[in-house]
Phi, psi and omega in degrees: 000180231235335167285315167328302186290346203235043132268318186270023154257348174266004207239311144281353144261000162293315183304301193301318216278322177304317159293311138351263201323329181308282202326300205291314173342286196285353177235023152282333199280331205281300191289317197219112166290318200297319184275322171341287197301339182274331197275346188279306160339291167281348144294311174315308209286296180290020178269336194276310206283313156304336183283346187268013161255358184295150187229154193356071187035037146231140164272349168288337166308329196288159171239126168261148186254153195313310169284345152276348182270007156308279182326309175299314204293304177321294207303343192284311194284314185307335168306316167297303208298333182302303180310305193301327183268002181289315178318313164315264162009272184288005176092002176308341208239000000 
């Protein structure tokens, strides 16, 4: 189903969007810590709220209920707003 497809399409973009946030790491830590420390924060939460969807260590099995994709959706948007504010942060913009 179509829930199916767009957790273990979230699970690698969280891989990629992770690998980013490494490289920039030394010079978010420089600029801005504060935000550094909310991007590390809101991965973990959204590393908690997916692992608490693995059904025998996959996520394509799973189907979500209305309160578990609630649940993914804070920590997911806190991650956006984080992202949103880095340029700024580093002088990008």
């Amino acid at each position: 189903t179509d829930d199916r497809h767009r957790l273990s399409d979230l699970q690698g973009t969280l891989e990629g969007t992770r690998k980013i946030a490494d490289l920039l790491r030394p010079l978010l830590n420089k600029a801005a810590p504060a935000l550094q420390k909310n991007l590390d924060q809101h991965f973990s939460e959204l590393d908690a709220a997916l692992g608490a969807q693995r059904k025998d260590g996959q996520l394509d099995s799973v189907v979500l209920s209305k309160t578990q994709r609630d649940t993914l959706l804070q920590p997911l948007r806190a991650l956006t707003d984080d992202f949103e504010r880095m340029n700024a942060a580093l002088g990008l913009e």
